[in-house]
C-alpha positions in Angstrom: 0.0 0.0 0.0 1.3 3.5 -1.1 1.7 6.4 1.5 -1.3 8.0 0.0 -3.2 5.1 0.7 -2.1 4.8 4.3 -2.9 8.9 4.8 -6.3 7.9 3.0 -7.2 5.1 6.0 -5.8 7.1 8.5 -8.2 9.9 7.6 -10.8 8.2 7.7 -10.1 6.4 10.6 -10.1 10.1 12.5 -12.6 11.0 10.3 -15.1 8.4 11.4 -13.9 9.0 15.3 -14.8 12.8 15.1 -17.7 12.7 13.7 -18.7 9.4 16.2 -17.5 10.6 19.3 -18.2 14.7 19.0 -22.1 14.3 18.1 -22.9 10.9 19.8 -23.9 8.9 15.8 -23.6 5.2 15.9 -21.1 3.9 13.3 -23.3 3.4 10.6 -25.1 6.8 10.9 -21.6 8.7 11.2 -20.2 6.3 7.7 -23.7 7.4 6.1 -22.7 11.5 6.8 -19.6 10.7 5.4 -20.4 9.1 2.8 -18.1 6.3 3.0 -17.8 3.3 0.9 -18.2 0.0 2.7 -14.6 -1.1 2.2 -13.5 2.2 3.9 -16.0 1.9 6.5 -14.3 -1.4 7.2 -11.0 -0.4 7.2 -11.7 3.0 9.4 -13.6 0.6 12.0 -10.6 -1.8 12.1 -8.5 0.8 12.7 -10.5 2.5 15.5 -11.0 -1.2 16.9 -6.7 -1.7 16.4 -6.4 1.4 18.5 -8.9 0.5 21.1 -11.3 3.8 20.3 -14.5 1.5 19.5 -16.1 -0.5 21.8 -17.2 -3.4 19.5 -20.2 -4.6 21.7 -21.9 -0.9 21.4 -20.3 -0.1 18.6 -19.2 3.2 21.2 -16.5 5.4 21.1 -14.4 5.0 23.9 -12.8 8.2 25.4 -9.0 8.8 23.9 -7.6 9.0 27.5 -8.9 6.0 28.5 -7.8 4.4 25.6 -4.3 5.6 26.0 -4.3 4.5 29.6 -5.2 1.0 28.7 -2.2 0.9 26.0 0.5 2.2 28.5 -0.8 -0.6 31.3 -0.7 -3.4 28.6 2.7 -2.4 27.2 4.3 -3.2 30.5 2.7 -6.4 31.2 2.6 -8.2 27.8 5.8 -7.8 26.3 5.0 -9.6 22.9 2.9 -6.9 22.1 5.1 -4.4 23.4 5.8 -2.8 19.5 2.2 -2.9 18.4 1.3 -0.8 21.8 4.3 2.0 21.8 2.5 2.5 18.2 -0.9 2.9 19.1 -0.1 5.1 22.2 2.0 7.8 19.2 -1.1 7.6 17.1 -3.5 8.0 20.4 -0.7 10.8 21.4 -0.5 12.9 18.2 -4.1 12.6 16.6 -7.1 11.9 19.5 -5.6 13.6 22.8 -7.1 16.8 21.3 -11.0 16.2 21.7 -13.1 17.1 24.4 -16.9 16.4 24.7 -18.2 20.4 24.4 -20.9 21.5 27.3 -22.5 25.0 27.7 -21.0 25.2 31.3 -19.0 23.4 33.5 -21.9 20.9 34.8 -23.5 17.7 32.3 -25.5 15.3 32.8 -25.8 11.9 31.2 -28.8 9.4 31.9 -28.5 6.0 31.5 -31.5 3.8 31.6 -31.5 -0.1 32.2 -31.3 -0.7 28.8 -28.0 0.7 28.5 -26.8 -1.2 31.3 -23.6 -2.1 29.2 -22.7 1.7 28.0 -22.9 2.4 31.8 -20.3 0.0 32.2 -17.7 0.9 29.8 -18.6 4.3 31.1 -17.6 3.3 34.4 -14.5 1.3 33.5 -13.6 4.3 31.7 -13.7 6.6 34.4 -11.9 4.1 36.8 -9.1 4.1 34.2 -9.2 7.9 34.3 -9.1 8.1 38.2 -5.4 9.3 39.9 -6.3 10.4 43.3 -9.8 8.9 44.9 -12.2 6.3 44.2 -15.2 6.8 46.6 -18.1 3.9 46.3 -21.0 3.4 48.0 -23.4 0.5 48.2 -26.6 -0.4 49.5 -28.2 -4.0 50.1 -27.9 -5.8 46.7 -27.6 -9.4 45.4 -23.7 -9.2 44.4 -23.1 -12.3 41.5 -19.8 -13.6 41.9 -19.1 -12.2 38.4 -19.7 -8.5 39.7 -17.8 -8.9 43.0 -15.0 -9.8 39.9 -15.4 -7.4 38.1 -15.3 -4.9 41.1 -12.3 -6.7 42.2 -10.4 -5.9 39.0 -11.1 -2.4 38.8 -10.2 -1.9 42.9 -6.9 -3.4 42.2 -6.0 -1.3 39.0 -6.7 1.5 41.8 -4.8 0.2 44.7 -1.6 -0.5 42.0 -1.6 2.9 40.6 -1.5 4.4 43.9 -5.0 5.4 44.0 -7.2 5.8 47.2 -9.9 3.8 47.6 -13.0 3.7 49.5 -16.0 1.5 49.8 -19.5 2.1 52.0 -21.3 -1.2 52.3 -24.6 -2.1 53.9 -23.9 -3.8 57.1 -26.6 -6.4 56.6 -24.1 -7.9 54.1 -21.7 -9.4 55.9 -24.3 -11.7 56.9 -23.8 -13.5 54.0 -20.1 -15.3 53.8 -19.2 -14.7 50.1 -19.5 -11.2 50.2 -17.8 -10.8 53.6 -14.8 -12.6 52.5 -14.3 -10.5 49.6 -14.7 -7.7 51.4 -11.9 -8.8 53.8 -9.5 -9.6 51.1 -9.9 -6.3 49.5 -9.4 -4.4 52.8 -5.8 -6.7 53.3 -4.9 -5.6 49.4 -5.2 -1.7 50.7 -8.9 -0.6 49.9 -10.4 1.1 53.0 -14.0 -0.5 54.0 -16.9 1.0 55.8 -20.2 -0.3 56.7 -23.2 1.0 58.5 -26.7 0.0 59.2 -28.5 2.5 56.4 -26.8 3.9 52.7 -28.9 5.9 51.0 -28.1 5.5 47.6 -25.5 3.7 45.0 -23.2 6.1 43.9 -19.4 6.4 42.8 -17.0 9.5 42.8 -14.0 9.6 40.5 -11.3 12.2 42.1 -14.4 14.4 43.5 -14.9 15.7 39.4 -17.5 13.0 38.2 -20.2 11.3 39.8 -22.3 7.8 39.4 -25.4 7.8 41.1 -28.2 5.5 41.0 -31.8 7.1 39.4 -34.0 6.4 41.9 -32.9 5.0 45.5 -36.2 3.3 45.8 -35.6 0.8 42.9 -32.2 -0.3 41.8 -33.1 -1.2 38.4 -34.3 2.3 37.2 -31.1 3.3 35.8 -28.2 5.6 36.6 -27.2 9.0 36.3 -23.7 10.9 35.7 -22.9 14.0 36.8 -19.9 15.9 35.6 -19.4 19.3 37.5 -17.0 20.1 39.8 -19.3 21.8 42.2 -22.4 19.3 42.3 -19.9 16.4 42.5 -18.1 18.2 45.8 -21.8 18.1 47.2 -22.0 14.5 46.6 -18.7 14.3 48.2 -19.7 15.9 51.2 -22.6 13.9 51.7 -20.4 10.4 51.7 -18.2 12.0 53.8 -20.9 12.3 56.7 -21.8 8.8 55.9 -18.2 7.2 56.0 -17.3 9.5 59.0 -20.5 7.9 60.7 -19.6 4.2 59.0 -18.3 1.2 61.1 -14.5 -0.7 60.6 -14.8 -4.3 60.0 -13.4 -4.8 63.3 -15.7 -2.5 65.4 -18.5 -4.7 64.2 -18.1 -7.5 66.6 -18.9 -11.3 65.7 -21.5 -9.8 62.9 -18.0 -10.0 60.6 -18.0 -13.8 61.7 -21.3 -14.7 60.8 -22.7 -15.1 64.5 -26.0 -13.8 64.6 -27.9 -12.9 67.7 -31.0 -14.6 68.9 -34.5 -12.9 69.5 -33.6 -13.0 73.4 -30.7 -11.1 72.9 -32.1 -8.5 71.1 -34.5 -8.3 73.2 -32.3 -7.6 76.0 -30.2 -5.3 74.1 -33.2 -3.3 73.6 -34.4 -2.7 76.9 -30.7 -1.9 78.1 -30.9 0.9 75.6 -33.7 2.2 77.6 -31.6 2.0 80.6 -34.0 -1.2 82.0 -32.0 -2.9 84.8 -31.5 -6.8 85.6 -35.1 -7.4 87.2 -36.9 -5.7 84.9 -35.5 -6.8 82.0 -36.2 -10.3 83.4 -40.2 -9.2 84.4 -40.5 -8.4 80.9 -38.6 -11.8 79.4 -40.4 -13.8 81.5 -37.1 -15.3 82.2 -34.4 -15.4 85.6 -32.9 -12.1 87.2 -29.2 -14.5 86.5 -30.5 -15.7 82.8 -30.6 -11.6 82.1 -27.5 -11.1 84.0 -25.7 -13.9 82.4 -26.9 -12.1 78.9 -26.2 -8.9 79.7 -22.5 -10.3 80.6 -21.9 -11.8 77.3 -23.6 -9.1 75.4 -21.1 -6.5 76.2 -18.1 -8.4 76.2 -19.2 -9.3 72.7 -19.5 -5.6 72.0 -16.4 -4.1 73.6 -18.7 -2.0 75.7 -17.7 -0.4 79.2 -21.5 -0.7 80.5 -24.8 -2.1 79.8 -26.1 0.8 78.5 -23.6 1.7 76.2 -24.0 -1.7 74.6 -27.4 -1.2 74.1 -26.6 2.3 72.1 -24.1 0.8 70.0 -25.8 -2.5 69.1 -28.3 0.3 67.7 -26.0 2.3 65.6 -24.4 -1.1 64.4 -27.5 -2.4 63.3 -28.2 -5.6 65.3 -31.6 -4.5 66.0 -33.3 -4.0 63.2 
């Protein structure tokens, strides 16, 4: 192939990109603007595949940065391909770095409904890619598939490797179940901090406290998502999950729940009347039980929860959610 030719694909490889990425057409649409032919619609969309600028599922653009992020990781783990990805990092380098998705001001939104599930996620791998400071996640009650808690595990160690800070809210109620609470024990020994507390109010994800995930409606999980880029909003957001995690729970100051030990309906019953401050007999009048059953209770109860007095176990079996 001649150098014309080559400057011929290349153009309209870029072509095709531009016109793709800067007013959101699918690839057929943006080749039909164009008017290209079908053999140089196939050669531009091997070439935006080559450089990893296409997601081939969605038939996507995928953001330049990201892309170029992806090539520079690969080209120090796989050294077979290490020629073919100092190449596509020059072309990323010298001919995409330059676009930027235009807004009117500094905030945009982007919806993205449950049937776009899968642009959400390359959306979101994208931005974790992107991240070089803080990764802040939280996450309500959900039924985690081992193939998510994957999938999460991959991205939190890209994160952890580059040096990034992460951090995770979780729903206490999870670590009754053991899968889940394993994984989150390994990720808090590979450097991800961990949280959890009895209520979180909404799924959401910060990306260095610039862009934000959060989940459409907090009443129903499958509504969709929405992201918000705008410095301001997004340091709201960040503000908010900073209350939570400030008022979250270690894994180790949730005693025994972390070991799957979970309290009968006596001993939540006691734990609620010592919250109101009930003593020994009463507690026992209203259990129908032994004054030294309830003492005996009350005994283990706070040892179990580190507390220095019945009371104070009551209070904190609250906030940690044993009694709900």
């Amino acid at each position: 192939m001649t150098d014309a030719s080559h400057a011929e694909k290349a153009r309209h490889t870029w072509t095709l990109y531009a016109r793709m990425y800067e007013r959101g057409e699918s690839l057929a649409e943006a080749a039909e603007h164009l008017g290209l032919a079908a053999e140089e619609l196939s050669r531009a969309q091997a070439g935006l595949v080559r450089l990893g600028l296409l997601d081939t599922e969605t038939e996507t653009t995928v953001d330049a940065a990201a892309a170029l992020a992806r090539g520079l990781e690969n080209s120090h783990r796989v050294l077979d391909r290490l020629v073919e990805q100092h190449v596509m990092v020059a072309s990323l380098a010298q001919n995409y770095l330059g676009f930027t998705r235009h807004a009117n001001d500094d905030l945009r939104v982007e919806f993205y409904e449950r049937e776009r599930s899968a642009a959400l996620n390359n959306r979101i791998d994208e931005l974790a890619d992107l991240a070089q400071l803080e990764v802040m996640a939280m996450h309500p009650a959900a039924n985690w598939t081992p193939e998510r808690l994957d999938a999460d595990d991959t991205r939190t160690r890209r994160h952890v490797g580059r040096g990034v800070r992460v951090r995770a809210l979780h729903a206490q109620v999870m670590l009754s179940t053991p899968m889940f609470r394993d994984r989150l024990r390994a990720r808090r020994d590979e450097g991800m901090e961990i949280r959890v507390a009895p209520v979180i109010p909404t799924r959401m994800l910060i990306y260095d406290r610039q862009v934000a995930v959060v989940q459409a409606d907090p009443e129903d999980l499958e509504r969709g998502a929405v992201l918000i880029h705008g410095r301001d909003v997004v340091r709201s957001l960040a503000a908010l999950y900073e209350f939570c995690w400030t008022n979250a729970s270690e894994l180790v100051d949730v005693p025994r729940s972390a070991d799957d030990a979970a309290l009968t309906e006596q001993q939540r019953a006691v734990l609620r009347l010592l919250a109101t401050g009930a003593k020994d007999d009463a507690i026992a009048r209203s259990l129908g039980v032994s004054t030294r059953t309830v003492t005996r209770l009350v005994g283990e109860l706070t040892a179990m929860l580190g507390s220095g007095s019945r009371f104070q176990a009551g209070v904190r079996a609250a906030r940690l959610g044993w009694l709900d």
